[in-house]
C-alpha positions as CSV (number, residue, x, y, z in Angstrom):
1,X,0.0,0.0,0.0
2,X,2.7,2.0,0.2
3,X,4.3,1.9,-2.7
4,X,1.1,2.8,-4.2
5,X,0.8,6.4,-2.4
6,X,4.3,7.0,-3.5
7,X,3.1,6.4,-6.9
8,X,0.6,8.9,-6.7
9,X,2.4,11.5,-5.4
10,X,4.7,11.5,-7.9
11,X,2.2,11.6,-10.7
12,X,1.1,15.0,-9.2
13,X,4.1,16.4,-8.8
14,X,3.7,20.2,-10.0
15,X,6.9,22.6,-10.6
16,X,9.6,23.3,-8.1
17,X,10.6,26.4,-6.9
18,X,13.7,26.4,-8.4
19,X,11.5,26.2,-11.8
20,X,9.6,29.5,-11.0
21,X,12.3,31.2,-10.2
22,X,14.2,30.8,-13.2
23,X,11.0,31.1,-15.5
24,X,9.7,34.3,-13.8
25,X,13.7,35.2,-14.3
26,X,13.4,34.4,-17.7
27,X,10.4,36.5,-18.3
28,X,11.7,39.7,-16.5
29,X,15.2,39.2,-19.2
30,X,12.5,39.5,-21.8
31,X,10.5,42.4,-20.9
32,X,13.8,44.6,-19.9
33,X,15.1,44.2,-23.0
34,X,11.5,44.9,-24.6
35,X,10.5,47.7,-22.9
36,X,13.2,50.5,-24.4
37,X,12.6,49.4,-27.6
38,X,8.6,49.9,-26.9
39,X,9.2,53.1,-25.6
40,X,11.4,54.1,-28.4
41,X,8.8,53.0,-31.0
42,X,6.7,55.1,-29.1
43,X,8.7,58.4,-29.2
44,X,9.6,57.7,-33.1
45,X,5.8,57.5,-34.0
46,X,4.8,61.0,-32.0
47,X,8.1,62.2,-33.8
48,X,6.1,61.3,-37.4
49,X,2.9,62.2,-36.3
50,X,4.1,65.6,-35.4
51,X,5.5,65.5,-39.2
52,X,2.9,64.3,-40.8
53,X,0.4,67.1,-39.1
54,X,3.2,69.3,-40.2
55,X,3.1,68.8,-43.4
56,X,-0.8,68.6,-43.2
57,X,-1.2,72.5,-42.2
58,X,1.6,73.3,-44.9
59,X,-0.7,72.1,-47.6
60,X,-3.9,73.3,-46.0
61,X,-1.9,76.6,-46.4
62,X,-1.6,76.0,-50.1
63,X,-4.9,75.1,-50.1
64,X,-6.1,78.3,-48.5
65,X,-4.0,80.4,-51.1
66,X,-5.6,79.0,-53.6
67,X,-9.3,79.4,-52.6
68,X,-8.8,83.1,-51.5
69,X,-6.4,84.0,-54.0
70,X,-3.1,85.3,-52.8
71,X,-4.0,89.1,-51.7
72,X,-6.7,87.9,-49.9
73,X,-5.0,85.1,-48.2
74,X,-2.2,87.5,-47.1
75,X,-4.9,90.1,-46.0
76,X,-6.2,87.3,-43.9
77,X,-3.2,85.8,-42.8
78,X,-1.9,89.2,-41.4
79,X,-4.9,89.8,-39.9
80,X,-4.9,86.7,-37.9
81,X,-2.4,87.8,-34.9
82,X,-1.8,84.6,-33.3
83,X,-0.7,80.7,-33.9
84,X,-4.1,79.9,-33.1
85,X,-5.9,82.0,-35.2
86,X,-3.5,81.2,-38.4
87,X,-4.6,77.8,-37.7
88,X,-8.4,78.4,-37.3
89,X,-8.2,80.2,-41.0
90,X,-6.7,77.0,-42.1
91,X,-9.1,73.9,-40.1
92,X,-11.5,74.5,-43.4
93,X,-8.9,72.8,-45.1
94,X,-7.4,70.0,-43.2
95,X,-9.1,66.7,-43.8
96,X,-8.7,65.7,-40.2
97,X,-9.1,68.8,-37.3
98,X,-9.2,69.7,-33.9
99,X,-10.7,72.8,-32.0
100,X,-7.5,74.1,-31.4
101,X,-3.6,73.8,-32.8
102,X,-2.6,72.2,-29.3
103,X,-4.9,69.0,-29.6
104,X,-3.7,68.7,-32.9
105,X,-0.4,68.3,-32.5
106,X,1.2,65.7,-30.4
107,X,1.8,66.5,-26.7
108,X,5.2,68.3,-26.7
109,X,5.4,69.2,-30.1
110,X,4.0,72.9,-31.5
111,X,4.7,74.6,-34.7
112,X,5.2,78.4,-36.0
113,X,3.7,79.6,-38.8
114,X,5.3,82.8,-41.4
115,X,4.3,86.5,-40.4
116,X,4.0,86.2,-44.2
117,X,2.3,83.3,-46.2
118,X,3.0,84.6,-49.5
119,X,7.1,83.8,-49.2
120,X,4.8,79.8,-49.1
121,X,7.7,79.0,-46.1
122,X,7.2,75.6,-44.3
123,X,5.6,75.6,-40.7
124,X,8.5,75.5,-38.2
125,X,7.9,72.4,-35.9
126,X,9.1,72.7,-32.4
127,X,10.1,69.4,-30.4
128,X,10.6,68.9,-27.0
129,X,14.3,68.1,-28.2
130,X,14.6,71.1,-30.4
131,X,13.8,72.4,-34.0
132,X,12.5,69.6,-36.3
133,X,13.7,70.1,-39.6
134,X,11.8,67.7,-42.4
């Protein structure tokens, strides 16, 4: 009878500890070498984002000069006296908008438009890191 309860108890036998420990170590290995390289992923897709929207606004601006006509558009343009008011002449012509220049743009990133729009100069675009030049 014996031997049989010894048999049993070995067919139940679950992992050690020794086993967990070096799976849970395993696992921790894995995500601290995954999680710079999600984080960097992260930072390199606001970074094209922030482009992209970029880029957006300067052909919204070509768009607006073309509607208006270029007198008007400049008329306009200097009248608007802030950021925020270049960019609500320019929401009309951006297939995807927010209310305001902030919410469209990444969090960190802003952009500076011309005093002048006919010289047709690209939006700067201002990263947390500096100037973004693209």
């Amino acid at each position: 009878m014996n031997v049989t309860f010894q048999q049993n108890r070995l067919s139940w036998r679950g992992f050690s500890l020794v086993e967990m420990m070096a799976c849970v170590s395993i696992i921790g290995i894995i995500a601290f070498m995954a999680i710079p390289s999600v984080t960097r992923m992260r930072n390199d897709s606001e970074r094209n984002l922030a482009i992209a929207r970029a880029e957006a606004l300067n052909l919204a601006q070509a768009s607006f000069i073309q509607v208006r006509g270029r007198t008007q558009a400049a008329l306009d343009w200097s009248a608007a006296s802030s950021t925020e008011a270049k960019y609500t002449l320019l929401r009309p012509y951006l297939s995807f908008s927010e209310a305001t220049l902030a919410t469209f743009m990444p969090s960190g990133y802003s952009v500076t438009f011309a005093p002048s729009i006919t010289s047709m100069t690209k939006a700067a675009l201002i990263s947390p890191s500096g100037v973004i030049y693209y």
